[in-house]
N, C-alpha and C positions, 0 to 999 in steps of 0.2 A: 608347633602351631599355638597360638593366643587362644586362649577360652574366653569366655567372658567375664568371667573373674578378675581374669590378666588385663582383660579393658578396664575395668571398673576400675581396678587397683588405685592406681595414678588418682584420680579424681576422687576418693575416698582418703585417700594420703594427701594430696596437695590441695584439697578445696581451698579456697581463698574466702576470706571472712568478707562479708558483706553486710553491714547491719539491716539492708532493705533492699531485698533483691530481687528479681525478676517474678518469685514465685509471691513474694508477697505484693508485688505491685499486680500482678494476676489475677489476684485474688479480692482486693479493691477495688480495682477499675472491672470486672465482672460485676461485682453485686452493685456499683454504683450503676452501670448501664444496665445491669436489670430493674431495680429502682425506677430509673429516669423512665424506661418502657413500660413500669406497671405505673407510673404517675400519669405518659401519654394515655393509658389504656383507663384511669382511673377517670381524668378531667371528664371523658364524655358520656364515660357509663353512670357517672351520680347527676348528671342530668337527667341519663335514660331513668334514671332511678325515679327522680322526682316526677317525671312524667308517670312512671306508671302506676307510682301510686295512686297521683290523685285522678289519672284514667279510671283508675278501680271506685275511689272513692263516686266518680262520676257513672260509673257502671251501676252500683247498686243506688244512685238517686235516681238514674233513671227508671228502674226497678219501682220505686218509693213513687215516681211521678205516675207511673201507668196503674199501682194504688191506689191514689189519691183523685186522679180522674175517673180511674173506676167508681169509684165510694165518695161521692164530695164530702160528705156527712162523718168523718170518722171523726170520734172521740179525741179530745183535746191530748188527754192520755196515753190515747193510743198514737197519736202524731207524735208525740216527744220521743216515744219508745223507737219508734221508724225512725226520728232521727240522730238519736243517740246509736243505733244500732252501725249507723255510716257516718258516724261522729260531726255529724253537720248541726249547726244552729239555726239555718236558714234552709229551705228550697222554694226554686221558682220557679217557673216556665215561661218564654215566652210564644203566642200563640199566633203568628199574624203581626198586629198592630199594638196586643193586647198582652201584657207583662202580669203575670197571674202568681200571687206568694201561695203558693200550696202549702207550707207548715211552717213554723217555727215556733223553737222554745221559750227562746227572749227576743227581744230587740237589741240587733245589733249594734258594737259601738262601731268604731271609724274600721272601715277596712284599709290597708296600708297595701296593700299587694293584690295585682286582678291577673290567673293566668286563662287564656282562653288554647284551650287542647285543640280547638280544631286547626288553630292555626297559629303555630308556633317554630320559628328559626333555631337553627341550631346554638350560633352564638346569643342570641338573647335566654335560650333555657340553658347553658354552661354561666353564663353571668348571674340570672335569677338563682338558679343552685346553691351558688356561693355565697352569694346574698341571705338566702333563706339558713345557708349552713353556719354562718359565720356571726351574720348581724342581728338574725331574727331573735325575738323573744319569744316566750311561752305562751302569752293571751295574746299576742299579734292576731290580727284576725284577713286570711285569704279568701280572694272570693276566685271561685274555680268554674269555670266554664266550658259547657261541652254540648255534644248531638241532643237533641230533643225527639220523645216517643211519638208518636200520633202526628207524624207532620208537624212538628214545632217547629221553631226556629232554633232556638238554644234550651239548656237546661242548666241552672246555675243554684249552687251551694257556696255557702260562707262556712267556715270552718277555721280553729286558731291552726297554729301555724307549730303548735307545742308538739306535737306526735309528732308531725312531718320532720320535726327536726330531729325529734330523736331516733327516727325513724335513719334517719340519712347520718348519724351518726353511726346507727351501729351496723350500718352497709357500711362504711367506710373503715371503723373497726374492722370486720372480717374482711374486708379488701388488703388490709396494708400488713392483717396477718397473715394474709395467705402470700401476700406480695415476699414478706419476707420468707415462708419457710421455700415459694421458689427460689427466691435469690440465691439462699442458703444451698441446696441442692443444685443451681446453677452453679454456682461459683464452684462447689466441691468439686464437680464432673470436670466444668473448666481448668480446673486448678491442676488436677490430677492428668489430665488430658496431656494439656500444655505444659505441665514439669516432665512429662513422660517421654514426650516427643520434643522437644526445642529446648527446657529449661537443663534437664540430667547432659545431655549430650554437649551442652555448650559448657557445662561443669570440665567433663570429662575433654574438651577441646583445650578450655583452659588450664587446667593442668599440664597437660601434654605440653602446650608453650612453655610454662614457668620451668617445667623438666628439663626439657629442650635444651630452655634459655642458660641452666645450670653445666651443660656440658654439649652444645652442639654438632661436635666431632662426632658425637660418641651413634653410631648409625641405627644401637637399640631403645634411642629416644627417639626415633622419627614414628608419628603418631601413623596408629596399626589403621584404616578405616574401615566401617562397619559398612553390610551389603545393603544399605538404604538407597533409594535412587531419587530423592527427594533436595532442596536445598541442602539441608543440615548432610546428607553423602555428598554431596558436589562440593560444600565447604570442607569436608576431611578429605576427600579425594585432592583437591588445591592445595590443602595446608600441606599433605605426607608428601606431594612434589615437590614443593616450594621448600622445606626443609630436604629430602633431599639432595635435590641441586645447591641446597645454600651450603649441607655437611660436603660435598663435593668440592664447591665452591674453598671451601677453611683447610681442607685436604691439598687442594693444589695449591692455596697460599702457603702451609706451612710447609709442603715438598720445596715449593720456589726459596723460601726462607735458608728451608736446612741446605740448598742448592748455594747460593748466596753465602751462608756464612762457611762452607765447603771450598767454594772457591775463592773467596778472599782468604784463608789460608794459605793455598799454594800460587798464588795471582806472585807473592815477591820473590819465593823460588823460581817460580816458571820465568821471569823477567831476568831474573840474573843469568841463569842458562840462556837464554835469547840475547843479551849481552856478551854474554862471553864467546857465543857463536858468530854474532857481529864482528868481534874483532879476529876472531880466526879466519873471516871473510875479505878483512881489510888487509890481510895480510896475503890473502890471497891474489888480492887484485893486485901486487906488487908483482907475480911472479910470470916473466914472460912466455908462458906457452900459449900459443890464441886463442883453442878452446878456453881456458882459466879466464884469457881477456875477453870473450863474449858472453862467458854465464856470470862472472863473479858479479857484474854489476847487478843483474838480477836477482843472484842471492843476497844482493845487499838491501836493496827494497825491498824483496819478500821478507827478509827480517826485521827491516824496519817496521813492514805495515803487520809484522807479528806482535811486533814490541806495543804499537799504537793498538792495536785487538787487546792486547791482553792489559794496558793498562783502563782500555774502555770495557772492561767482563762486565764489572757489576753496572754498569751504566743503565742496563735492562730492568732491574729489581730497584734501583737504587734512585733512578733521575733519568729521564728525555736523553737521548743523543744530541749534540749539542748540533748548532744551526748551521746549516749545509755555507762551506764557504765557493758559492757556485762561480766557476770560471766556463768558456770554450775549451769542451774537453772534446778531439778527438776519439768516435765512438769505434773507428777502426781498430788504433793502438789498443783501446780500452778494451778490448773483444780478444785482442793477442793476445793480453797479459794474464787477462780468463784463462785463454786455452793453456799456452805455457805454465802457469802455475797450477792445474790441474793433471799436467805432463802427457798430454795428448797430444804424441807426435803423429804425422802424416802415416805412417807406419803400424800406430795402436787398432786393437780389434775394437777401440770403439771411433767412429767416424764423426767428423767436426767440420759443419756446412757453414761457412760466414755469406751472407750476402746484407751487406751493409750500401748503403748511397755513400758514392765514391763524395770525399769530401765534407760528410757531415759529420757535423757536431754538435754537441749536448749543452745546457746551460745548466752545469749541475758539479756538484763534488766531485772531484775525482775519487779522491778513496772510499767516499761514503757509495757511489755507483760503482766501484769493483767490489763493493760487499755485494752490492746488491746481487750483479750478476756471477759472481763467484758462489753464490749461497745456492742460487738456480740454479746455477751448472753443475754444482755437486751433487744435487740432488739428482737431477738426471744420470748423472754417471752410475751412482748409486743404484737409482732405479735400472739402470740398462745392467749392470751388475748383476743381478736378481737373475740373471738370462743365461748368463756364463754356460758355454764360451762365445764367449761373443762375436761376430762378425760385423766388420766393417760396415757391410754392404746394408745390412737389417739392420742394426743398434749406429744410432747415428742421431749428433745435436744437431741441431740449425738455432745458429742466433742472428734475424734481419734487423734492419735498423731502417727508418724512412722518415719525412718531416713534412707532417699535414698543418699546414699552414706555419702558426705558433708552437705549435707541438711536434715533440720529436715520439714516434712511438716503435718500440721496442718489444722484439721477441722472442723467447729462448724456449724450442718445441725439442720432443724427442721424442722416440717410437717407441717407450718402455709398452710397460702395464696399463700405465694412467693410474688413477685415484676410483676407490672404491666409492660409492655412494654416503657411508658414513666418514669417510676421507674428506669431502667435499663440503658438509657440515660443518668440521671442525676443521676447515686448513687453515686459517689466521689464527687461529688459539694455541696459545702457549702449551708445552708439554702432552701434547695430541700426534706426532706422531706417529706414522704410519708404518716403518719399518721397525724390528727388533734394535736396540741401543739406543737410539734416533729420539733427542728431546722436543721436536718438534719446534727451534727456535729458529731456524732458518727464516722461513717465510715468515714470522713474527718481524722478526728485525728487518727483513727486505719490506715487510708492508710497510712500517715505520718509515723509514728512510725515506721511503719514496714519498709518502705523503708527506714530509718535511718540507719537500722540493714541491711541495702542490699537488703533487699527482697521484695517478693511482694504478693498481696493480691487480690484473683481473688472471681469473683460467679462461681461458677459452673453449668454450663448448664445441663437440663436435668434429673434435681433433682425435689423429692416430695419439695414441700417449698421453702427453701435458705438455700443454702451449700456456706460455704463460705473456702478458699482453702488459707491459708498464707504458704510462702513457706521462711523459714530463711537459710541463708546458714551459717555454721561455717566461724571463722576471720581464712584467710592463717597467718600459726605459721611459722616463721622465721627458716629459719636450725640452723643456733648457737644456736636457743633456744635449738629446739630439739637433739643436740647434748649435750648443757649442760645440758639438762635430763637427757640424755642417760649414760652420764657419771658421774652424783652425783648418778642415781641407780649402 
């Protein structure tokens, strides 16, 4: 069993160099988006800022006004103190109709700036802000307006603008220091978070491919997955199948290869013997006994269509079967020469049903449709085999033949076993295989074939055994043909 050591390994051995990698774009694009959310949170709070200050400064004038009506009479002296103490040069009141200066120190110069607190919008205190943060000067002079004590109307102070700003400077200092040491402590957690869960594991994914990639076949490269049940477990759950099936995949290519270069070996012995049996045939067919004159011409086509097999072996690994030279083949004959070369006499313990349409015919290969149905029928014997000993009566083929409309359709059933559920999966697949020896290339090469001719080649569900269902259509005949029929009858 894999520890997680054994995981790690690969991705501590094979990391891949990346000058700027996911952990460090991570880690950037964190402090930048925290940044960008203490600047939203910054823009409205040094408004709130500016408000509250001069609220305050406007708090203790009010203060200073409900003195000053108390005592009209205070000392020149003692007014300066009261208003150096709320850093004001003016205050006023208005009363009604009546605009009343309650103290000042000097006369003021030009005021540049008026804000009135009781009624003030958001965007114009974020623009004022900046205004006062950016542009203002030191002896600039504001005139600040707010609630009035005793039923007043308003209560207003002029004041420079030099505190306030430095004022709002050094809020803004400790805003963008504290901004940064969040960031800072964001990013880390982020950082560590996200290398921990997404960044390390796609490390350790990566690796496993370049490993992989290095030797395929090999089945202790296929990446181990960890028990996450998140994206990052659903992509290693994929990847270890998909490698898998692809080392599968490279295993039956190279079986088919060493297959391949196995049988093109013995392809020109086996040809020569099949030759030389030819002419001990031909020799045969010279000699008058009548059984000798009814089989030999069959042994002479069955070894012809051996010679033609074996010189097409590698056809399957090597190139397409070459294009059906389709004539009117008689499906009746084509059904005998099944059964006979298969050596199922009337006699044998396995039993051989034809019900074919008296007179029909196929628009297809000859030799390439006795592959086809010689490949069926083998197999079914094979399977009825399995049963030994066999009876006629129970183990029995049936091959019908019929013709729906354009289509001739064809069937080759028997009462074996049938086909298992993981049979049925894989029956078109090369070297799949259901019985012991058995490469699995029959029905490869029968599906072939037959889609060469257009058609196609089904099981049929629901059947005793395996009914197998080819379906050929006739070649569309051109109209000038068929008028130049029409017209030489």
């Amino acid at each position: 069993m894999q520890t997680r050591d054994d995981i790690d390994a690969p991705a501590k051995a094979v990391r891949p160099r990346i000058r700027f990698g996911l952990s460090a774009k991570l880690l950037v694009l964190t402090v930048l988006f925290v940044m960008l959310a203490e600047v939203c949170i910054y823009v409205p709070s040094i408004a709130n800022f500016r408000l509250t200050w001069l609220n305050n400064k406007l708090t203790a004038a009010h203060t200073a006004a409900l003195v000053f009506e108390a005592a009209p009479d205070v000392p020149d002296t003692l007014s300066r103190q009261i208003l150096d103490s709320i850093g004001a040069r003016t205050l006023a009141m208005k009363m009604g109709q009546q605009r009343r200066l309650l103290a000042t120190t000097e006369l003021p110069g030009e005021v540049l700036q008026e804000v009135d607190i009781r009624d003030m919008r958001p965007l114009n205190a974020i623009m004022e802000a900046f205004q006062t943060l950016l542009f203002a000067k030191d002896t600039d002079l504001l005139r600040a307006v707010g609630p009035a004590p005793m039923g007043g109307q308003f209560v207003e102070i002029v004041i420079p603008e030099g505190p306030l700003r430095s004022a709002m400077w050094i809020y803004s200092r400790n805003v963008m220091l504290l901004s940064v040491v969040i960031s800072a402590i964001s990013a880390a957690l982020v950082y560590f978070a996200l290398h921990y869960l997404f960044v390390r594991p796609l490390y350790r994914i990566t690796a496993n491919m370049m490993k992989f990639r290095a030797d395929p076949e090999d089945p202790a490269r296929i990446l181990a997955p960890t028990p996450r049940h998140d994206e990052i477990g659903f992509v290693e759950r994929e990847l270890a199948e998909m490698q898998r099936d692809l080392a599968a995949t490279l295993q039956q290519k190279t079986r088919l290869a060493t297959l391949g270069l196995a049988v093109s070996k013995i392809n020109h012995d086996l040809r020569n013997l099949l030759a030389s049996a030819q002419l001990f045939s031909d020799r045969l067919a010279g000699l008058p006994d009548p059984q000798v004159q009814r089989f030999a011409p069959k042994l002479m086509r069955a070894l012809e269509r051996a010679i033609a097999f074996c010189q097409s072996t590698l056809s399957y690994g090597r190139a397409q079967e070459p294009s059906p030279d389709r004539r009117a083949v008689a499906l009746m004959e084509l059904v005998e020469d099944v059964r006979e070369t298969l050596g199922l006499q009337p006699d044998s313990r396995i039993g051989w049903i034809t019900s074919v349409e008296r007179g029909l015919t196929v628009d297809a290969d000859r030799d390439q449709l006795l592959r086809v149905l010689l490949n069926l029928a083998r197999n079914a014997v094979q399977a009825l085999e399995t049963r030994a000993p066999n009876d006629a009566a129970r183990d029995q083929i049936r091959t019908t033949g019929r013709r729906e409309g354009a289509v001739v359709v064809i069937e080759v059933a028997d009462t074996g076993p049938g086909f298992s559920d993981q049979a049925r999966a894989h029956l078109f697949e090369a070297f799949q295989g259901t019985r012991p020896g058995s490469t699995g290339l029959g029905l490869v090469i029968a599906s072939e074939l037959v889609r060469a001719h257009g058609g196609e080649i089904t099981l049929v569900e629901g059947t005793i055994g395996a009914t197998f269902r080819l379906k050929i259509p006739d070649r569309p005949i051109p109209l000038h043909a068929r008028r130049d029929e029409r017209a030489r009858a």
